[in-house]
N, C-alpha and C positions, 0 to 999 in steps of 0.2 A: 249336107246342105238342106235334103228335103224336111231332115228333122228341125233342124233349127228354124226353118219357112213354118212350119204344122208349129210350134212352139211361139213363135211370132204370132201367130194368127188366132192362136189361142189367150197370149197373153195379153196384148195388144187393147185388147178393150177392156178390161179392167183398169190396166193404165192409165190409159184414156178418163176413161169416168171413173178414177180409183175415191175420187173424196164423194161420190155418188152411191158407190157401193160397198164402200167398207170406212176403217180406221184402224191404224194400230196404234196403242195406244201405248207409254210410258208407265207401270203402275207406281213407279216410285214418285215420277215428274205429275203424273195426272197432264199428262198433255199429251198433241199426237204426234207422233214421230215417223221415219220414213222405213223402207226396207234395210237401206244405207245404213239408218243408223243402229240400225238391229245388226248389219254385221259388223260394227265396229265394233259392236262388246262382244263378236264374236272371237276377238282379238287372242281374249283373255278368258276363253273356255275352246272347249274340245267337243264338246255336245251342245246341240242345236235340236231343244226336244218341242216338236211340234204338235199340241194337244187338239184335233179337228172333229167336226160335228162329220161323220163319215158321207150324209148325205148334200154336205154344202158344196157347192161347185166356183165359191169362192175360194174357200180353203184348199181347194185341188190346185187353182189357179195359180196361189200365192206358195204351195207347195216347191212349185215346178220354177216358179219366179228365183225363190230362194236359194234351188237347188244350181240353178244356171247362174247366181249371183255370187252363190261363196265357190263352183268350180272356178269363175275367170277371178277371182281374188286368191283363191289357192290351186293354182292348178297343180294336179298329181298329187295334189294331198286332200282330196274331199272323199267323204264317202255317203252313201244312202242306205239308213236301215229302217227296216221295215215292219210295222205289225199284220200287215198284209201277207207275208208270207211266212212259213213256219221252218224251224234248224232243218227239219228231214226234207226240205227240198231246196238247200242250198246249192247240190249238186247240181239239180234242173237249171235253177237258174243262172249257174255261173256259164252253162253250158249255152244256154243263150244268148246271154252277154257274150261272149267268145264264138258270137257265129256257125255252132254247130249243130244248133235243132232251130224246127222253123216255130215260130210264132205259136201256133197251132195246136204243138205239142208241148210247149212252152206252157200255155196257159192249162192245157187240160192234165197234162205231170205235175204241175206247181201248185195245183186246187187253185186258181187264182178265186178269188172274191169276184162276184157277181157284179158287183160295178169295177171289172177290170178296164174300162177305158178311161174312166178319173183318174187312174195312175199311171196308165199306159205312156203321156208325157214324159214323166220323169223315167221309166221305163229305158225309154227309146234313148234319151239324150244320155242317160250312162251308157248305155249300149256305145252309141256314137262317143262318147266322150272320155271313153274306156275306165269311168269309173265304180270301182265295187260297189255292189250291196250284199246288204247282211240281211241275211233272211234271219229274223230276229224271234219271232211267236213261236211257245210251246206249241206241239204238236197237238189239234183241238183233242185226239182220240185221249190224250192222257190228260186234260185237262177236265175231260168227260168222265175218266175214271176218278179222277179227286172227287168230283161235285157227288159222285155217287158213293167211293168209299173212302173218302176223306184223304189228305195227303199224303199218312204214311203207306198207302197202298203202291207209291212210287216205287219201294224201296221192294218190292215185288217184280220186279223190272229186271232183263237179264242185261247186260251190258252196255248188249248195242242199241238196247233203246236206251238206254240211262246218255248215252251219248249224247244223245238230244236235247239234256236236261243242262239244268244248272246243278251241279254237287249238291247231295242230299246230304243234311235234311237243308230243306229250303224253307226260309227267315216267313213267319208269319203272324210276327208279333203284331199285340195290336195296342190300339193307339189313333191317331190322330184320323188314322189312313181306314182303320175299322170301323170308327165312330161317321165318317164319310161315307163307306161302301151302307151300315145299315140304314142312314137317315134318306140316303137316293133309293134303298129297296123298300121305303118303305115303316121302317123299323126292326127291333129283333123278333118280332112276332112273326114278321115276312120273309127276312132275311135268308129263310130256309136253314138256318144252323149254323153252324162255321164250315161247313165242307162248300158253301158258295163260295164264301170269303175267301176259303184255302184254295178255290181251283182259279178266282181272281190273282192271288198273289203268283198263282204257280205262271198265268200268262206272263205279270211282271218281273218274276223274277227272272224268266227265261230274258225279257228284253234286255234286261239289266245286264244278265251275265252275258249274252250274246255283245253288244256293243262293247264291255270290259273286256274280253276275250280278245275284239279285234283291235281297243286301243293299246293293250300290252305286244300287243305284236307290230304294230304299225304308229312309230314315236310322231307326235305332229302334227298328223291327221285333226281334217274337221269333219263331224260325223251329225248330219242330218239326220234324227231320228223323229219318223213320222207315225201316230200311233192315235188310237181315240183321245178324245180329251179327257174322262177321266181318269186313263195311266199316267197321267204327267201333271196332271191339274195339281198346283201347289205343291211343287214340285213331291209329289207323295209318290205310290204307284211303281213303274218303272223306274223314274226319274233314282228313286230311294234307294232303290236294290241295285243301281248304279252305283251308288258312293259306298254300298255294300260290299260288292265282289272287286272295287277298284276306288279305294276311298280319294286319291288321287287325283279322279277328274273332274272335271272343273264344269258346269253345266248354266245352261242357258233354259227356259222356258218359255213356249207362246202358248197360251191359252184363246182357241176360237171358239167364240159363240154367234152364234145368230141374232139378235136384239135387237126389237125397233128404238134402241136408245143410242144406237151407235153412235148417233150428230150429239148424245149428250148423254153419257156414261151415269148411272147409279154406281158410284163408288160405292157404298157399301155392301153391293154383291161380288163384289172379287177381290180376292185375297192380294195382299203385297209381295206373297211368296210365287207368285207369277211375275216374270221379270217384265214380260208382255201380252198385252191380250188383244185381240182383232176383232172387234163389232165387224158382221157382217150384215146387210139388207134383210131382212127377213122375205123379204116381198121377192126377191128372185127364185125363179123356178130350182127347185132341188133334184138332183143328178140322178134320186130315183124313190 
């Protein structure tokens, strides 16, 4: 009950002044549409990929909103995966969830991220609400090895770390998703090489294979996956390497941005291959 009170009081004012501080918007319709009806078409997919600007404290809001919306629509069949946490502390965290380590050790075994109280929400109500997460992000130390000796250095790995991984060699074709990653660095002159691009993919492909993993095991299931917005933006990224390790599943996308145009969208900044996007306020304080 105390958690669902702290999630009320969190959400509550958003609600309240929701057409104040944000929109989400339709990008097929070009209109604005509700939570509600974002999980109607959740009907007819399995993933629920949440692309968020990490420091917006709107996007936290509407995280935890969503997460509380599709459990009482599916209950015992939702899940919450994560780019916040990494495969090698999936143990920590289940171990948390299941009541057996305090908070404390929780966050400092798990590396949680530095603005671990943005998530902590969503946290606590699976906790309470006994539903899993998928600690989804490659482990940073081997993503650090790519950037430094590109990705076949993976396959230098003895078992039990490869366990961590997605099955080598992991997909880093490029294309629409590469032409993306140089033009946000900058170009190919900044880009650093392809060992950036290859330790980007390596984060996605883990997302990919980690939510595949839990949808072959678990038939049904609706799987919130919440992650930066360029893993998922158009649905590229994560999103990709999803339909990759499990071409099967059926996915959904929100793209959040911050924009003072939220009351009145420039369509031609966002792609149709985002099913939804959320103008958030620019003007509200950011969570750090």
């Amino acid at each position: 009950m105390k958690i669902i009170i702290f999630l009320f009081f969190i959400i509550c004012p958003i609600i309240v002044l929701g057409q104040e501080h944000y929109k989400i918007y339709s990008t097929s319709q070009q209109k604005v549409v509700t939570v509600d009806d974002v999980l109607t078409g959740l009907d007819k997919a399995d993933v629920l990929f949440f692309g968020e600007e990490h420091d917006d404290t709107t996007c936290h809001v509407l995280e935890a909103l969503l997460l509380q919306k599709i459990t009482e629509k599916y209950p015992g069949k939702t899940a919450l995966s994560m780019e916040m946490f990494e495969t090698d502390c999936q143990n920590v965290l289940d171990e948390y969830l299941g009541g057996l380590i305090r908070e404390k050790n929780f966050i400092i075994d798990a590396r949680a991220w530095h603005n671990y109280k943005d998530y902590r929400p969503m946290i606590e109500y699976a906790k309470t609400n006994h539903i899993p997460i998928i600690a989804a992000n490659a482990p940073s130390r081997y993503v650090n090895m790519v950037s430094r000796m590109g990705i076949t250095s993976l396959s230098e790995l003895n078992n039990v770390s490869k366990f961590y991984l997605p099955p080598l060699p992991i997909d880093t074709a490029t294309g629409a998703y590469y032409d993306k990653f140089v033009q946000i660095m900058g170009g190919h002159s900044s880009a650093g090489g392809m060992q950036m691009y290859q330790a980007q993919n390596t984060w996605d492909a883990t997302m990919g294979w980690s939510i595949a993993r839990f949808l072959k095991k678990h038939d049904g299931y609706k799987i919130l996956q919440v992650n930066g917005g360029f893993h998922s933006e158009d649905k590229l990224g994560a999103a990709s390497q999803l339909k990759r390790y499990y071409s099967k599943s059926r996915i959904i996308n929100i793209a959040c941005f911050s924009d003072d145009s939220f009351d009145n969208p420039d369509w031609t900044k966002y792609s149709k291959d985002n099913d939804y996007i959320i103008l958030t306020d620019p003007k509200l304080p950011k969570t750090y």
